[in-house]
LONU-337447 format. One line per field, with one value per residue (C-alpha): residue number from 1; residue in three letters; x, y, z. Coordinates in steps of 0.2 Angstrom, whole numbers, m for minus. Example, Ala and Ser with C-alpha at 12.3 -4.5 7.8 and 13.67 -1.06 7.14 Angstrom:
<atoms>
resi <- c(1  2)
resn <- c(Ala  Ser)
xx <- c(62  68)
yy <- c(m22  m5)
zz <- c(39  36)
</atoms>
This chain:
<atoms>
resi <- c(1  2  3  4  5  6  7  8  9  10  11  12  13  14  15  16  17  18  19  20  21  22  23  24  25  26  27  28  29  30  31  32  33  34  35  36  37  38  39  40  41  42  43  44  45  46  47  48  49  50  51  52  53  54  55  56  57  58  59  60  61  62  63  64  65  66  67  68  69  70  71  72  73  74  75  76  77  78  79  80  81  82  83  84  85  86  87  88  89  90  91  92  93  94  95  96  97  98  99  100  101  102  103  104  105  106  107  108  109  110  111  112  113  114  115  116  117  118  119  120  121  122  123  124  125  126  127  128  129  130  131  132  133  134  135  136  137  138  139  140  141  142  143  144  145  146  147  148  149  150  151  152  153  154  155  156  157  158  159  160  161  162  163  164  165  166  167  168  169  170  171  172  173  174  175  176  177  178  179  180  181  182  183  184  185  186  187  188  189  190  191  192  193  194  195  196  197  198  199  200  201  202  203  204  205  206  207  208  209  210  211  212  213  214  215  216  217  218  219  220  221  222  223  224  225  226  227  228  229  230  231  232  233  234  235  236  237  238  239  240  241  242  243  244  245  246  247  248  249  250  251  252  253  254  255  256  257  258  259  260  261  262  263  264  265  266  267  268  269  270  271  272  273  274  275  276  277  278  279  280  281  282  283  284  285  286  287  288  289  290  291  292  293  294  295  296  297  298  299  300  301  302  303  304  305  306  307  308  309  310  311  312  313  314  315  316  317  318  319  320  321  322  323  324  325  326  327  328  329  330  331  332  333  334  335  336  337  338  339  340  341  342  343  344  345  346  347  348  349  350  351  352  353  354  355  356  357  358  359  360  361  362  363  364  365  366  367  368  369  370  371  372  373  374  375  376  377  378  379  380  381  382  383  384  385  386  387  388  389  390  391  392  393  394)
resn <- c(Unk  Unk  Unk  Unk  Unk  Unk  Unk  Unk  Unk  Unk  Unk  Unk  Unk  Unk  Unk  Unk  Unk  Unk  Unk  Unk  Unk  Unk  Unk  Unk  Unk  Unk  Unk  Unk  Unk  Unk  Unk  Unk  Unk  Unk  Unk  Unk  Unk  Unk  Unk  Unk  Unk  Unk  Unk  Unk  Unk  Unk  Unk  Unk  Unk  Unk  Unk  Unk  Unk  Unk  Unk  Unk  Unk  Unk  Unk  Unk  Unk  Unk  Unk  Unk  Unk  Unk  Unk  Unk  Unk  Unk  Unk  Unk  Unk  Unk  Unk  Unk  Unk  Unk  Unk  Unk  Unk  Unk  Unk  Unk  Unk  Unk  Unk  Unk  Unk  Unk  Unk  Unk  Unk  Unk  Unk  Unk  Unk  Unk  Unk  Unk  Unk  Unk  Unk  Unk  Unk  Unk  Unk  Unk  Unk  Unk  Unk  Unk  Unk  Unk  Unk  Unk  Unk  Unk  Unk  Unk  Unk  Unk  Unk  Unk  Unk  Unk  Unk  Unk  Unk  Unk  Unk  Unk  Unk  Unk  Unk  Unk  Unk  Unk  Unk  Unk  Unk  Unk  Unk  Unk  Unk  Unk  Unk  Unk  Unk  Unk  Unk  Unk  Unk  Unk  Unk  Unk  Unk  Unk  Unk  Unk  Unk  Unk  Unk  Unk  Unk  Unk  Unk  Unk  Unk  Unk  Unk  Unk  Unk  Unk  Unk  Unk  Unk  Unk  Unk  Unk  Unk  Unk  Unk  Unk  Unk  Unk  Unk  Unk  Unk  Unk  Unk  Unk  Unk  Unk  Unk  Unk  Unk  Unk  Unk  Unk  Unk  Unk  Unk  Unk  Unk  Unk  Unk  Unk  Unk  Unk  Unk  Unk  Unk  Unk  Unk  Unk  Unk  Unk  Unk  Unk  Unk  Unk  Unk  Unk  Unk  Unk  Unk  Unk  Unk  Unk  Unk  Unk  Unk  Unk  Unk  Unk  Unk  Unk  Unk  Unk  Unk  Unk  Unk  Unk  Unk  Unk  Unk  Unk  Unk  Unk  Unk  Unk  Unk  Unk  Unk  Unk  Unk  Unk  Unk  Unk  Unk  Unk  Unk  Unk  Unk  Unk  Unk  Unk  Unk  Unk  Unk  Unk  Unk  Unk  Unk  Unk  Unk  Unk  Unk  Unk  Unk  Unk  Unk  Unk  Unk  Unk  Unk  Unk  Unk  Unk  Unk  Unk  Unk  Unk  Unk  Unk  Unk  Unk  Unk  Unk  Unk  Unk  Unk  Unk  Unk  Unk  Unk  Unk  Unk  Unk  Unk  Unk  Unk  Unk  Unk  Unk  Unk  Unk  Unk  Unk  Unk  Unk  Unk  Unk  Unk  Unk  Unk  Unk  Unk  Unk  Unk  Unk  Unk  Unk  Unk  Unk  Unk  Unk  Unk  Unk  Unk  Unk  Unk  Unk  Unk  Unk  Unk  Unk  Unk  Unk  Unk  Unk  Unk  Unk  Unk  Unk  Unk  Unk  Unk  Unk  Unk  Unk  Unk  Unk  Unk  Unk  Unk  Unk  Unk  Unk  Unk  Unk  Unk  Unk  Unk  Unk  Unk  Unk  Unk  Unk  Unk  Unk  Unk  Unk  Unk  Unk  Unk  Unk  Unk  Unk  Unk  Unk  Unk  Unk)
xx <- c(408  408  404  395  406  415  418  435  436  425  437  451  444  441  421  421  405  410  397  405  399  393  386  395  393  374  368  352  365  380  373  385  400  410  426  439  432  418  430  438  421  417  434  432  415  423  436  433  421  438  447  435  425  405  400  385  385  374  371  363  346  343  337  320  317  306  314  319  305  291  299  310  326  338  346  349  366  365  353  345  352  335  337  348  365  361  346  358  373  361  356  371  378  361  365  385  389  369  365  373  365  364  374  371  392  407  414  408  421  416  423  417  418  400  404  392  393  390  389  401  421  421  434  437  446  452  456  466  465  463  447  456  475  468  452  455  455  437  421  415  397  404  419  414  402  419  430  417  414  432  436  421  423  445  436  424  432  441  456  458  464  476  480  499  511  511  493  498  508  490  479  491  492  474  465  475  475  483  497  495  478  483  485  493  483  487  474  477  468  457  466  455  468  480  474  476  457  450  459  441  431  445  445  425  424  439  429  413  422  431  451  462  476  494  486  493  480  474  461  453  437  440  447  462  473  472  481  473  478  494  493  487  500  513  505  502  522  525  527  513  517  517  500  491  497  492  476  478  463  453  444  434  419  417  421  421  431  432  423  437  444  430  428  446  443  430  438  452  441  433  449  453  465  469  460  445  435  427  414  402  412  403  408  420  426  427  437  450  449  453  467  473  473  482  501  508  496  500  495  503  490  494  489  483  481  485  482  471  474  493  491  475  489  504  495  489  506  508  522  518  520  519  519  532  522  511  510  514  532  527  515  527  543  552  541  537  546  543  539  537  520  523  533  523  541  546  530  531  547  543  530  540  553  538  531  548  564  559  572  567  548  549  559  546  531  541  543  525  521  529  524  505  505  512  496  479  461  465  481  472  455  468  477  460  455  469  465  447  456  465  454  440  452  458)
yy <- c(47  66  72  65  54  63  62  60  63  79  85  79  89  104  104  107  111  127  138  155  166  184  192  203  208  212  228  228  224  235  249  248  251  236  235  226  209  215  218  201  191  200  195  179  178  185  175  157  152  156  142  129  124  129  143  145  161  161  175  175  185  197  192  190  193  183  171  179  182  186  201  212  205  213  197  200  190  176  162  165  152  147  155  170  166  170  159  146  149  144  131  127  129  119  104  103  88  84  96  102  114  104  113  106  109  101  114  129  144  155  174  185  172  169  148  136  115  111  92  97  104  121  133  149  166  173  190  198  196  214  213  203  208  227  228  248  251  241  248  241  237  225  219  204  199  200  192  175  176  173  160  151  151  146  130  124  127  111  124  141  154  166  183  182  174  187  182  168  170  181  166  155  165  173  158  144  138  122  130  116  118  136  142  158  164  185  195  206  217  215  214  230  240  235  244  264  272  282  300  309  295  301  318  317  311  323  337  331  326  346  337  345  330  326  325  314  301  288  273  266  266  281  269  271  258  267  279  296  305  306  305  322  327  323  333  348  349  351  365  376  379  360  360  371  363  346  342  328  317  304  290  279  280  282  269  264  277  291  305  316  313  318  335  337  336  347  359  356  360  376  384  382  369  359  344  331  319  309  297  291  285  267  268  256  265  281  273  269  286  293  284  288  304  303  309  301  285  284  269  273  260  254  234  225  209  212  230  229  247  245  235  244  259  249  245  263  265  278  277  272  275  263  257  245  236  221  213  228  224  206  215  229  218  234  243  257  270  259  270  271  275  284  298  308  316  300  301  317  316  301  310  326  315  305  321  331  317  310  295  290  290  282  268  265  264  251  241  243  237  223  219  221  209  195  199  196  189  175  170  171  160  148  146  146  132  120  124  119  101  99  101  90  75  70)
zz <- c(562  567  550  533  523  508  492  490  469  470  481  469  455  466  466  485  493  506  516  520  535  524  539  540  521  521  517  528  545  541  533  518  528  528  540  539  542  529  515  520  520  501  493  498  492  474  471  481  466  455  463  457  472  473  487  495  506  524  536  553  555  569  586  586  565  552  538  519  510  527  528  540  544  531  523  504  500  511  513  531  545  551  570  576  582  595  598  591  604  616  612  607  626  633  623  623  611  607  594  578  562  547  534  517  512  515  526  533  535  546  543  558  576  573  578  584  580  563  555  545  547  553  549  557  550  568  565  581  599  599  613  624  622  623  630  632  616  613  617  635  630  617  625  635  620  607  620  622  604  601  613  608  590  595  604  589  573  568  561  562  549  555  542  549  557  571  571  577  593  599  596  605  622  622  617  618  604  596  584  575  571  563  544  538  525  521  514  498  486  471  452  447  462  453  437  434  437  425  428  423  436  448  446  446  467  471  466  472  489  489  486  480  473  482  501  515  516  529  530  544  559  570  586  596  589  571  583  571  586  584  565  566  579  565  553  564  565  546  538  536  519  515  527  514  498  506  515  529  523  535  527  539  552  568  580  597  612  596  604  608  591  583  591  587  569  571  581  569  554  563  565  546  545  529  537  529  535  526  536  523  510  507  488  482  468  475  487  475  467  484  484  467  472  485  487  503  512  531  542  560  567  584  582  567  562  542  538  523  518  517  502  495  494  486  474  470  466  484  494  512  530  539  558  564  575  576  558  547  546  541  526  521  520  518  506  517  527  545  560  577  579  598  590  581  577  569  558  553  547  535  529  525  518  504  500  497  492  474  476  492  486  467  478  490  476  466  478  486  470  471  486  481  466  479  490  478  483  472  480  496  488  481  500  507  497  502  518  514  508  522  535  525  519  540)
</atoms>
């Protein structure tokens, strides 16, 4: 048999043994900033042990870097894989079929395309095919590493986990994989979004960040396919009045291809405009105070595979402006005021229309509410879990 024999009643009572992949989580790799896969990897982490079934979290050391405990290699959540994956993707490749880790769980999810052959079922969360479908948008240096990761994890997980059906179609053309073999499992937001934050705590990191409340806000790494660009276009062509009473406010790092955004924020900035930046905001709660002070939440992002921050904002109770492409109509479901996010004319006037028409924007944030309390963390634990079943009970 390819894997160890399993306990069919523990998995009838839910006490399922599952490694999950927290990589991507750890504070000595990421420094603190977690991207989207990050935020994806912690919720599961959360809420899986929610569900019934035991977790036991694993991260992959640095090249080259000693064990936990002899110092150096920055794994504090995770139990150390014994090698870098590196190390073990080669191996892995020089003994085809030979060689597997031992992982001591039923199954081993995978979060982050970090796959080699395990001795027990592997699942894999594939995000986008965002490398491969648009490798303009990635940075070169990590493009063709991204792209092999991909296909490699597409080859060896035993099922894969797509964030939406759009999802879906990508994985089947760039990497050919089995539709079959595929779950839909969306992504949501905690339960404490879905609760008012403390007006005093909210008010407390909207001074301290200079924010005056009622701005257009966004959330997202500074890349081309968050398409900030023209984001900002669209706000330079309201009305200067609405301009000064309501700062554009950027939340997110800088990413791969941003330089000329980034010196147009500046040069933005310079010149006195309403605009803010914030880069190193790690805090998760600020984050959700940010939002709460927030007026209007736009997302005119270019490709995504869920969109995260869409549903961070319903449930702050903001109305939304949203992209109509790639998943986001799948996540909105008509919550949002859909654009198209090549006309900066288009967006501009949703924008004008959530900051100024009070029907058009109490309708919006109802039902983006709505919409939020369909999409939780423990939803998506609970459809993870059966996926979990599934996959280990073949």
């Amino acid at each position: 048999m390819r894997y160890a024999a399993l306990d069919v009643r523990s998995l009838i009572a839910g006490s399922l043994s599952v490694g999950l992949g927290t990589t991507k989580i750890e504070p000595g790799l990421t420094g603190g900033h977690l991207d989207g896969i990050g935020v994806y990897t912690r919720a599961l982490l959360q809420n899986l042990p929610r569900t019934g079934c035991t977790v036991q979290p694993f991260s992959w050391p640095r090249p080259g870097l000693r064990r936990a405990g002899q110092g150096g290699q920055g794994i504090s959540i995770g139990t150390p894989m014994p090698q870098s994956f590196e190390k073990a993707s080669f191996i892995d490749l020089a003994t085809p079929g030979a060689h597997r880790v031992h992982m001591p769980v039923d199954v081993f999810h995978a979060t982050d395309y970090r796959i080699v052959r395990m001795d027990c079922p592997v699942v894999a969360s594939l995000h986008d095919a965002l490398p491969i479908k648009y490798p303009e948008w990635c940075n070169p240096r990590l493009r063709g590493v991204k792209n092999w990761l991909q296909r490699k994890a597409a080859a060896k997980a035993d099922h894969v986990i797509a964030l939406s059906h759009f999802a879906i179609d990508e994985l089947v053309e760039c990497f050919g994989v089995d539709e079959r073999r595929v779950s839909v499992v969306p992504c949501g937001v905690d339960d404490e979004w879905l609760e008012t934050p403390d007006p005093a705590a909210v008010a407390a990191t909207l001074t301290a960040n200079k924010l005056q409340p009622g701005y257009f806000l966004t959330v997202g790494t500074l890349q081309p396919r968050k398409n900030i660009g023209r984001l900002i276009d669209a706000w330079l062509m309201l009305p200067p009045s609405m301009r000064a009473e309501r700062a554009l406010v950027i939340v997110g790092v800088r990413g791969a291809r941003s330089e000329e955004l980034v010196a147009r924020i500046a040069s933005l900035q310079a010149s006195g405009e309403n605009l803010v930046w914030l880069n190193s905001l790690s805090d998760h709660q600020a984050l959700r105070h940010v939002y709460a002070g927030a007026g209007v939440f736009v997302f005119p992002s270019l490709y995504e595979g869920f969109g995260i921050p869409v549903v961070e904002a319903f449930a702050s109770k903001l109305p939304v402006v949203a992209s109509n492409a790639s998943s986001l109509p799948e996540v909105t479901q008509g919550a949002a005021l859909d654009v198209d996010p090549l006309s900066a004319g288009e967006i501009m006037e949703a924008m004008r229309t959530l900051a100024q028409d009070g029907a058009v924007r109490a309708r919006c944030i109802a039902a983006g509410r709505v919409r939020a309390e369909q999409l939780t963390w423990q939803n998506t634990a609970r459809l993870t879990l059966d996926v979990y079943r599934a996959v280990v009970s073949r």
